[in-house]
C-alpha positions in Angstrom: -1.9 2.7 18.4 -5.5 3.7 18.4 -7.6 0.8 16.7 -9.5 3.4 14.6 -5.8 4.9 13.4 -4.3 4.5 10.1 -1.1 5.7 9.4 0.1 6.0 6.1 4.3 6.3 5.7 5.7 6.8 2.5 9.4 6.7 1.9 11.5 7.8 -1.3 13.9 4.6 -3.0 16.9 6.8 -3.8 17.3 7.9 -0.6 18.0 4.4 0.4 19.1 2.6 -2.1 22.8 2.4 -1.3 21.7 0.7 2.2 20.7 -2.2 0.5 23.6 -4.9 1.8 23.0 -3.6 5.4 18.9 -3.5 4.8 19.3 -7.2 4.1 20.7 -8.8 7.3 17.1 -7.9 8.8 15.2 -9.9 6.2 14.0 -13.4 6.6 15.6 -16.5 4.6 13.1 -16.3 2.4 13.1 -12.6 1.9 16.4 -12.8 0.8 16.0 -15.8 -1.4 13.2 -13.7 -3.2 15.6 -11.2 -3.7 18.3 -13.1 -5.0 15.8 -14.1 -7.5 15.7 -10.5 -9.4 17.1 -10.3 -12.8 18.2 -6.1 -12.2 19.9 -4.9 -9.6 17.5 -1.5 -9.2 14.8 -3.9 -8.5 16.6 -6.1 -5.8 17.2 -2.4 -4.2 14.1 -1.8 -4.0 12.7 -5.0 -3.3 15.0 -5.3 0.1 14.8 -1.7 0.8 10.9 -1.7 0.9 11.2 -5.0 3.1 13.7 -3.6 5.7 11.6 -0.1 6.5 8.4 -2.4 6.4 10.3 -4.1 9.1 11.3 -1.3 11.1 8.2 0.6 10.9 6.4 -2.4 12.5 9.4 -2.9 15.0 9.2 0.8 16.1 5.0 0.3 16.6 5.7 -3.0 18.2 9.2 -2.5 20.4 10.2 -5.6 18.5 13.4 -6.4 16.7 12.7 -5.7 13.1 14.3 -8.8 12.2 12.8 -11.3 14.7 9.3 -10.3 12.7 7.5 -12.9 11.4 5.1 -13.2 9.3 2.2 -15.1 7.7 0.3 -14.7 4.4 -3.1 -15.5 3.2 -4.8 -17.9 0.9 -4.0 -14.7 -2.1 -0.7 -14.2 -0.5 -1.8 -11.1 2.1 0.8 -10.3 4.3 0.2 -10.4 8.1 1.7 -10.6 11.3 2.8 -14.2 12.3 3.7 -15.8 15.5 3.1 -13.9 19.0 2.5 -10.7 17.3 -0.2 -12.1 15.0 -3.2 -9.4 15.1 -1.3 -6.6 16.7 -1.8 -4.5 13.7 -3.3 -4.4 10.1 -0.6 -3.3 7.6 -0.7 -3.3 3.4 2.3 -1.6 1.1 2.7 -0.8 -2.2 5.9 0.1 -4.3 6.2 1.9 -7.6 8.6 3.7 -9.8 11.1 5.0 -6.8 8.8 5.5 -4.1 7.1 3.0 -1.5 4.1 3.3 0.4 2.9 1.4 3.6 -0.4 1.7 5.6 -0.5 0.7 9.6 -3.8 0.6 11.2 -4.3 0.3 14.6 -7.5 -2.5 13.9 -9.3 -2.0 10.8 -8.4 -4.0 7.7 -6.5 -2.2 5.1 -4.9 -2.0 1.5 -3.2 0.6 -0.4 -1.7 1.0 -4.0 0.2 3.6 -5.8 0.9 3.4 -9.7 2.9 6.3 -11.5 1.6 8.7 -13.7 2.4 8.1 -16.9 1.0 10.2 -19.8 2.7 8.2 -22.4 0.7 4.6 -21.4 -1.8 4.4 -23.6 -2.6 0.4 -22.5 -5.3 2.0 -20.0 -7.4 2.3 -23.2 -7.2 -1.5 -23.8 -7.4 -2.5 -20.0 -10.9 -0.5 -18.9 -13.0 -2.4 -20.6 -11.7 -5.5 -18.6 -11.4 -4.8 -15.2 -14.0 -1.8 -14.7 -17.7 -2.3 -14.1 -20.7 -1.4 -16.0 -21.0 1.6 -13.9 -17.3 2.2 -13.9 -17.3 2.3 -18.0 -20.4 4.7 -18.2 -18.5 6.7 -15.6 -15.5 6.9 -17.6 -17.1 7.7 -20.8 -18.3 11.2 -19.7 -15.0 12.2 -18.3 -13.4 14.7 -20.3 -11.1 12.7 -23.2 -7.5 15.0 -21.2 -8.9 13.5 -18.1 -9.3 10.1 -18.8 -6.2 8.4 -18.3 -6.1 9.9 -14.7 -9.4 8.7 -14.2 -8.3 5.1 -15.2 -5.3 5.4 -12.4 -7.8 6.4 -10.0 -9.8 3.8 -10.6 -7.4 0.8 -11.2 -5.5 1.7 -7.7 -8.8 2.2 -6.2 -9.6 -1.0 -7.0 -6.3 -2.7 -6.4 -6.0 -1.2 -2.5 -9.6 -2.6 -2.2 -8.7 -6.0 -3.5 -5.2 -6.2 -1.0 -6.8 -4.9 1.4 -9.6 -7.7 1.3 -7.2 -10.6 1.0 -9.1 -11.7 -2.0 -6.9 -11.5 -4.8 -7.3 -12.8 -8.4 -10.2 -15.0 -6.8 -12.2 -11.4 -6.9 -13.8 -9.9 -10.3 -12.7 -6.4 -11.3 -15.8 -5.7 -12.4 -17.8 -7.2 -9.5 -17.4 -3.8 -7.7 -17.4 0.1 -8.0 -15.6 2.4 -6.5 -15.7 6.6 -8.1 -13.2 7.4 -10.8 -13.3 11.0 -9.8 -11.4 13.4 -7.2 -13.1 12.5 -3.6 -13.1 14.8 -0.6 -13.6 12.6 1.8 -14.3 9.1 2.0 -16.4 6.9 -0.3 -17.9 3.1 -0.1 -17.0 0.7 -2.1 -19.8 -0.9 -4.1 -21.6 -3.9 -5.5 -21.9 -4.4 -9.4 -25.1 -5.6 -10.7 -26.1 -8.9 -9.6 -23.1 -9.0 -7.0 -22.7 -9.2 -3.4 -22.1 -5.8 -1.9 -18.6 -5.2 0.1 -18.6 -5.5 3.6 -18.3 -1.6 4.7 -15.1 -0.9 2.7 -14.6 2.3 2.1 -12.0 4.8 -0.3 -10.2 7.1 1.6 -8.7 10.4 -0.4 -5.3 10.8 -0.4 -2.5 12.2 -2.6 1.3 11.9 -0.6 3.4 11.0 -3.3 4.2 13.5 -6.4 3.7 12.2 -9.8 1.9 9.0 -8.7 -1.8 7.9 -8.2 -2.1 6.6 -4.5 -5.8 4.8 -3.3 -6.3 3.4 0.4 -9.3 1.4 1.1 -10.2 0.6 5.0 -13.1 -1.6 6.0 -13.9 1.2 8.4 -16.0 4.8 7.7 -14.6 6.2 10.7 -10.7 5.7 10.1 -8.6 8.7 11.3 -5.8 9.1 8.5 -2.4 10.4 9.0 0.6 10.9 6.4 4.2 10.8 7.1 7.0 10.6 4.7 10.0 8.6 5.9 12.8 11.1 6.9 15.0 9.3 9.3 18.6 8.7 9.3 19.9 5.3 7.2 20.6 4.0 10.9 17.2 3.7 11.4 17.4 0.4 9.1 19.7 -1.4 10.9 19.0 -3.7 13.7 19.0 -1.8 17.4 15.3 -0.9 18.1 16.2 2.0 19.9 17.2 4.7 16.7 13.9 3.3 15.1 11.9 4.3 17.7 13.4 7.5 18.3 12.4 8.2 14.4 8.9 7.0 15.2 9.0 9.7 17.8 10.5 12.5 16.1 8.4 11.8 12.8 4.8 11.8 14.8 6.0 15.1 16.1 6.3 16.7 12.5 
């Protein structure tokens, strides 16, 4: 994979959901301990559903057994590659409402976030205040009052993907950074608050892949070469032989 490649993959839950008992011989012990732990079934689903094509996709990238991956997590709990394959690739993911969203990068440091939208949530209201900046709030109050709410999403995912993505998490202020609450054409940098150390060259990338929900990715690159993919493959594709995975990986890239 080219270090200055980012691949974004996102795969629909109900499509999978059925798989979930044959998803879960590829997890870890621990994966499967933290998914013994959920209260609703839907959720434990999803939960080892998102974990097994997280799995493969690295597996298909790295010719590895999706189940002999290991992996590692930060200080804030960032997910990385552990073991021999530490530093092979940059990966982040998100899951929300029935969708799942993962970002690979070839070297660049990465996060992503999706969050539905949801008309009816009026908690946004309550929340800006909180987590946006100075800027942020004076940016939001000359939005149009119909476009607000989607502003809020853009700006709380925004901010989430840059905070993953970063490794930081709770340690790092909301409203130590900006990032734009408006529809970007192309990338924008993340930046400092007043009185706070700027971000080291992160930057929002634009990009809309899943219908009904408010995606960010933030890449401490301004050079990244995006590319979207939506999980397609055959339910075989979760199970432990590398070889239908990477013939997926194969097919997918050529659509």
């Amino acid at each position: 994979m080219h270090p200055n490649a980012v691949h974004v993959w996102h795969l629909p839950f109900p499509d999978y959901g059925a798989y979930a008992e044959i998803n879960m011989r590829l997890l870890s012990e621990d994966e499967r301990e933290k998914a013994n732990r959920f209260v609703f079934e839907r959720d434990r689903a999803h939960y080892v559903t998102a974990r097994a094509a997280l799995r493969c996709l690295l597996g298909g990238y790295l010719l590895t057994d999706p189940a002999e991956i290991h992996f590692s997590y930060g200080v804030c709990g960032k997910p990385e590659l552990g073991g021999e394959l530490a530093g092979r690739l940059q990966f982040n993911l998100a899951h929300a409402g029935n969708w799942a969203i993962y970002a690979v990068s070839g070297g660049s440091e990465i996060g992503i976030d999706t969050e539905p939208l949801n008309n009816n949530d009026a908690s946004w209201q309550q929340l800006a205040p909180m987590v946006f900046s100075r800027h942020e709030q004076a940016e939001l109050a000359s939005i149009p009052l119909q476009e607000k709410h989607l502003a809020f999403l853009r700006g709380w995912t925004r901010k989430e993907a840059y905070v993953k993505g970063c490794g930081d998490g709770l340690s790092l202020a909301l409203d130590s950074f900006s990032v734009p609450l408006g529809s970007i054409e192309r990338q924008k940098a993340v930046s400092a608050a007043d009185g706070h150390s700027p971000p080291d060259n992160w930057w929002i990338y634009p990009l809309d892949p899943i219908p009904a929900h408010v995606t960010a990715l933030a890449v401490k690159s301004r050079t990244a070469a995006i590319s979207i993919h939506r999980w397609n493959g055959p339910a075989a594709a979760f199970q432990r032989s590398l070889d239908p995975i990477q013939l997926y990986l194969e097919q997918a890239w050529k659509t």
